[in-house]
C-alpha positions as CSV (number, residue, x, y, z in Angstrom):
1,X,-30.6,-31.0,35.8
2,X,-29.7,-28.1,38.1
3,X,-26.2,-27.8,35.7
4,X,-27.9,-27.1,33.0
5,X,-29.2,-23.6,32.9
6,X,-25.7,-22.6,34.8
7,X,-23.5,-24.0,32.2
8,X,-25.7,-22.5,29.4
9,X,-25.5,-19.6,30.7
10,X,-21.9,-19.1,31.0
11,X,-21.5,-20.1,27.4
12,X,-23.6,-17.4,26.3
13,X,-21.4,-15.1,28.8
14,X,-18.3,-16.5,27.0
15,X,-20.0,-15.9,23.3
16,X,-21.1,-12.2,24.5
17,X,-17.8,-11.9,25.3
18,X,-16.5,-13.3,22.6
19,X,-18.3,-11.5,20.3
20,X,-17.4,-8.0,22.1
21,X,-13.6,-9.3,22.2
22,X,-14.0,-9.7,18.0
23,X,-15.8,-5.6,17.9
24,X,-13.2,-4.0,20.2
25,X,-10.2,-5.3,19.3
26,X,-9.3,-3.9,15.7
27,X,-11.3,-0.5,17.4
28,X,-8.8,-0.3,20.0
29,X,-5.5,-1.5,17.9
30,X,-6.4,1.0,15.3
31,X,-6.6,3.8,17.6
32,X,-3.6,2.5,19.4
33,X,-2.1,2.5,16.2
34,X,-3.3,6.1,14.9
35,X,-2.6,7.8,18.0
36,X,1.1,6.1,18.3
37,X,1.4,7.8,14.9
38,X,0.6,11.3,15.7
39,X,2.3,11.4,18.7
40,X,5.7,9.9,16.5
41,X,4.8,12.9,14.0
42,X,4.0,15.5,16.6
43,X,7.5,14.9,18.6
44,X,9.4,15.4,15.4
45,X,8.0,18.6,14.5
46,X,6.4,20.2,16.9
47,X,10.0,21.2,18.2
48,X,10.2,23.0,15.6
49,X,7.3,25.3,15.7
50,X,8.2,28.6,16.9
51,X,6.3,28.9,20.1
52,X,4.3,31.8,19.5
53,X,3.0,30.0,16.8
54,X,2.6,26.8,19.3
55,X,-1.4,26.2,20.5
56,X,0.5,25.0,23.7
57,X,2.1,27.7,24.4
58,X,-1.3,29.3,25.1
59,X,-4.0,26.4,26.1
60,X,-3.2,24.2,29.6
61,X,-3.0,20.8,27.8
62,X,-0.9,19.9,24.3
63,X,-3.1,19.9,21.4
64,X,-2.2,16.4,19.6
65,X,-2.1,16.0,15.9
66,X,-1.4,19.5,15.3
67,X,2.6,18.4,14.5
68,X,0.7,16.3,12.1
69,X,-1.4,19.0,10.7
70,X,1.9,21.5,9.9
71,X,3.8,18.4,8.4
72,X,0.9,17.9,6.1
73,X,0.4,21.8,5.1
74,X,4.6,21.7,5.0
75,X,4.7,18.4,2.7
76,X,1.9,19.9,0.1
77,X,3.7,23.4,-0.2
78,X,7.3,22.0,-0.7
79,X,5.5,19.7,-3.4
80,X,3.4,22.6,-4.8
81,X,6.7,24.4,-5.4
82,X,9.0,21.7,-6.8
83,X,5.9,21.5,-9.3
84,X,7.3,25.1,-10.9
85,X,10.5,25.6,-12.4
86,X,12.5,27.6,-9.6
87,X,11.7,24.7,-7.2
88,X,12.5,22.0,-9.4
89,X,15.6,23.6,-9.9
90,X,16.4,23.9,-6.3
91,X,15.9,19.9,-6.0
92,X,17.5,19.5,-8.5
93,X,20.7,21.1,-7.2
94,X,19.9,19.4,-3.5
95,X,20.4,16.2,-5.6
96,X,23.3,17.0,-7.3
97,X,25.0,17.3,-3.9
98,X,23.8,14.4,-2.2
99,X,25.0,12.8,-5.7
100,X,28.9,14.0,-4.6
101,X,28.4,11.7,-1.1
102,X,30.0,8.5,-1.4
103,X,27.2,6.5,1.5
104,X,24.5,9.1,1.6
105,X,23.9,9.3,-2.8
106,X,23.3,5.5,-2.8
107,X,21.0,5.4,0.1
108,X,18.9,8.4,-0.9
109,X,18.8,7.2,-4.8
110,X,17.4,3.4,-3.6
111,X,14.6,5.2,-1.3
112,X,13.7,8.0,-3.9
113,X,13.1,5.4,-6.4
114,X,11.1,3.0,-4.1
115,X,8.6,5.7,-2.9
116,X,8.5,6.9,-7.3
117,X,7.4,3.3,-7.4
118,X,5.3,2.9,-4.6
119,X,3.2,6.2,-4.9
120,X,3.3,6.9,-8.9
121,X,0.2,5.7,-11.2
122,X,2.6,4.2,-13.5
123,X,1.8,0.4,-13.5
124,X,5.0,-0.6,-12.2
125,X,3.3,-2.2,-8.6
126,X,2.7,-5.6,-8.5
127,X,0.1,-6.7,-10.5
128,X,-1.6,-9.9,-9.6
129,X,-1.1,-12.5,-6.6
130,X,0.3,-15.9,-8.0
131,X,1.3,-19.5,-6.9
132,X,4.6,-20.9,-7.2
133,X,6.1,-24.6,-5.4
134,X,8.4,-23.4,-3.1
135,X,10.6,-24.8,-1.0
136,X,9.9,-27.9,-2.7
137,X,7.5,-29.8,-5.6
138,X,4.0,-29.9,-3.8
139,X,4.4,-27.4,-1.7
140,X,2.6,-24.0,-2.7
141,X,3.5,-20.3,-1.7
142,X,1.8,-17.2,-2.6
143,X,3.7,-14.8,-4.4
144,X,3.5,-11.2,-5.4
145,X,3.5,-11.0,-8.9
146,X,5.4,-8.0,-10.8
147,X,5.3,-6.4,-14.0
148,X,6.8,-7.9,-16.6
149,X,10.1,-5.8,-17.5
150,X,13.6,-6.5,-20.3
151,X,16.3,-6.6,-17.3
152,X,19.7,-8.3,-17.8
153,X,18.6,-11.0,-15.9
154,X,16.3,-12.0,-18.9
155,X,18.7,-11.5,-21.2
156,X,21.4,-13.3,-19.8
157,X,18.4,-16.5,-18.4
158,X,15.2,-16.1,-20.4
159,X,14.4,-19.3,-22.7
160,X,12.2,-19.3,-25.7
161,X,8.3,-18.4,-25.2
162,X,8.9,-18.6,-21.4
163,X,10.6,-15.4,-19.9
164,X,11.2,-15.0,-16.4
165,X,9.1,-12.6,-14.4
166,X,10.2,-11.1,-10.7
167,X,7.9,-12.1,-7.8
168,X,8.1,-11.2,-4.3
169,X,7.9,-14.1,-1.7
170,X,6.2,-12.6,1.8
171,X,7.0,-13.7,5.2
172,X,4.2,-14.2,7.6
173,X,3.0,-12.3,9.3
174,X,5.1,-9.5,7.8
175,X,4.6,-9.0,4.6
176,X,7.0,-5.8,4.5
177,X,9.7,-8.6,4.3
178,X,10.4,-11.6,1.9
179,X,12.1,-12.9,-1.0
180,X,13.0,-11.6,-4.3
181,X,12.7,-14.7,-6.9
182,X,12.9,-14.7,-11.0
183,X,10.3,-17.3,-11.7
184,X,9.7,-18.5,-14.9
185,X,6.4,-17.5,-16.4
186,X,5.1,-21.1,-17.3
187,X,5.7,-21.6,-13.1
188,X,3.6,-19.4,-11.7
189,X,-0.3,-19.9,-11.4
190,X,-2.2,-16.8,-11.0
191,X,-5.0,-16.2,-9.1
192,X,-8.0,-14.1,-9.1
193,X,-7.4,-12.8,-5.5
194,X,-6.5,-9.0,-5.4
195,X,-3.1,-8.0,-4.0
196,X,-5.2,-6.6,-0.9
197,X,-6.9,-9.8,-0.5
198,X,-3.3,-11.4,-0.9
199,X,-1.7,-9.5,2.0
200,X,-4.5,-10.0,4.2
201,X,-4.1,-13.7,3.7
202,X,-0.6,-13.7,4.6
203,X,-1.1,-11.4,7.4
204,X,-3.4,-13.9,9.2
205,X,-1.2,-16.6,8.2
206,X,-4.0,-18.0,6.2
207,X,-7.3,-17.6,8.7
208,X,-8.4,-14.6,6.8
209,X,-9.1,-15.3,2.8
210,X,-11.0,-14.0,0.3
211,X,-14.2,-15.5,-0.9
212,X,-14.6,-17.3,-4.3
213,X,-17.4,-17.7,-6.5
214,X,-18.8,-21.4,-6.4
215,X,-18.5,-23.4,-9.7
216,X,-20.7,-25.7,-11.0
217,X,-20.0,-28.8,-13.2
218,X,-22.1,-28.6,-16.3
219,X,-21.0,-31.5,-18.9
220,X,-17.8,-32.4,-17.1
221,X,-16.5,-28.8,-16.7
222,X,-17.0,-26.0,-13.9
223,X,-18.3,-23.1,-14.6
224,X,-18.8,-19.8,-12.6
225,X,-22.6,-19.8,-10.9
226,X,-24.5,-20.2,-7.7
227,X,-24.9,-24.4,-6.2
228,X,-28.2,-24.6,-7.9
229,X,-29.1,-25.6,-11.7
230,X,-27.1,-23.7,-14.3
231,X,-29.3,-21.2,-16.2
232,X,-29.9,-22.1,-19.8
233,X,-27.8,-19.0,-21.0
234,X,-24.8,-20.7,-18.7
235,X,-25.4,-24.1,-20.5
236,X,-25.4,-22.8,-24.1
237,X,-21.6,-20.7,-23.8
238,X,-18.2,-22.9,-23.6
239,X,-17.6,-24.1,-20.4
240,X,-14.2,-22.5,-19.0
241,X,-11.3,-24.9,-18.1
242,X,-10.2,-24.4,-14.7
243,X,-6.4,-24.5,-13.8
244,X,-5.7,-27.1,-10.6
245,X,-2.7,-26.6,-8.5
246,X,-0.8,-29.4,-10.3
247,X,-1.5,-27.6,-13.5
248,X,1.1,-25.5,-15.2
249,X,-0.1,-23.1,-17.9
250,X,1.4,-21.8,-20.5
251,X,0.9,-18.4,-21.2
């Protein structure tokens, strides 16, 4: 009897700490993580600051994030001028050089058209997270579904009413990393998960996943509601056919 209140007691220690553990963590990985950052930015440019100019130069302690500050202010005026003619005309020549560079043209060309892609409102991100049995037939992997696009690669391997559309494959726990794969379209199984809700599940390899709506059975087939009785507005429409992992469908 004398056990008891001691070992209660250090569990609720160990959940107290626990639950501090769970509140501090991402706090202190994100800082770690933002101040790593300015610091990375602030040694590149802050060499480069003439020192009169420098708020070191004239206070006893480095001011940090102020190399982040002038790369900001430098980054909006350069684009703020390629925006006009003249400027666009200066790139424009800068390009045409790098263009005459055997290594350097092919290199810059791949990483200018990845950041077009990443940071334009264009569409041409991935669109929807997906399922597709990889490495082998019952085995699922979630996939990073992109826009469909004409490329030779259909023209040369797409079969009647079933194109093949480009997903990306992501490693865990990097999802920066991964596999490039022409599925075909009757092969993949979307999902309703966002691609945000995707990379977070990969991330956590799987302990962190989005939350789904509970369906209820009415006549055989689920339906989208709460896990109490279906209200009579629910029973009256079609019920919606759900899609099970072994299913393939057709779209």
């Amino acid at each position: 009897m004398s056990d008891a209140p001691k070992t209660s007691g250090m569990t609720r220690l160990r959940n107290y700490f626990l639950t501090g553990f769970v509140v501090c963590a991402p706090l202190a990985i994100t800082a770690y993580i933002a101040w790593s950052f300015i610091g990375w930015v602030d040694s590149w440019v802050k060499p480069y600051i003439p020192v009169r100019y420098s708020p070191d130069s004239y206070l006893p302690f480095p001011v940090p994030g102020f190399g982040l500050i002038v790369a900001l202010i430098l980054i909006t005026l350069i684009g703020f001028l390629t925006a006009n003619i003249v400027g666009r005309a200066i790139v424009n020549f800068g390009e045409r050089l790098l263009g005459r560079m055997p290594l350097v043209r092919g290199i810059y060309g791949s990483l200018k058209q990845i950041f077009e892609t990443v940071l334009s409102n264009k569409g041409d991100m991935f669109r929807q997270v997906g399922l597709v049995e990889y490495p082998r037939k019952g085995v699922w992997s979630l996939v990073f579904v992109a826009s469909e696009k004409e490329t030779e690669i259909n023209q040369k391997l797409d079969q009647e009413g079933d194109p093949l559309i480009a997903v990306f494959m992501p490693c865990t726990p990097n999802p920066t990393t991964g596999f490039l794969m022409y599925v075909p379209k009757s092969d993949i199984v979307l999902l309703d998960m966002t691609i945000e809700d995707g990379a977070k599940l990969i991330v956590s390899a799987g302990l962190v996943a989005p939350e789904v709506k509970p369906m209820v059975v009415v006549n055989g087939e689920p339906i989208e509601g709460m896990l109490a009785n279906p209200s009579v507005a629910a029973l009256a429409q079609p019920a919606r056919k759900s899609r099970t992992a072994s299913s393939r469908p057709n779209k």
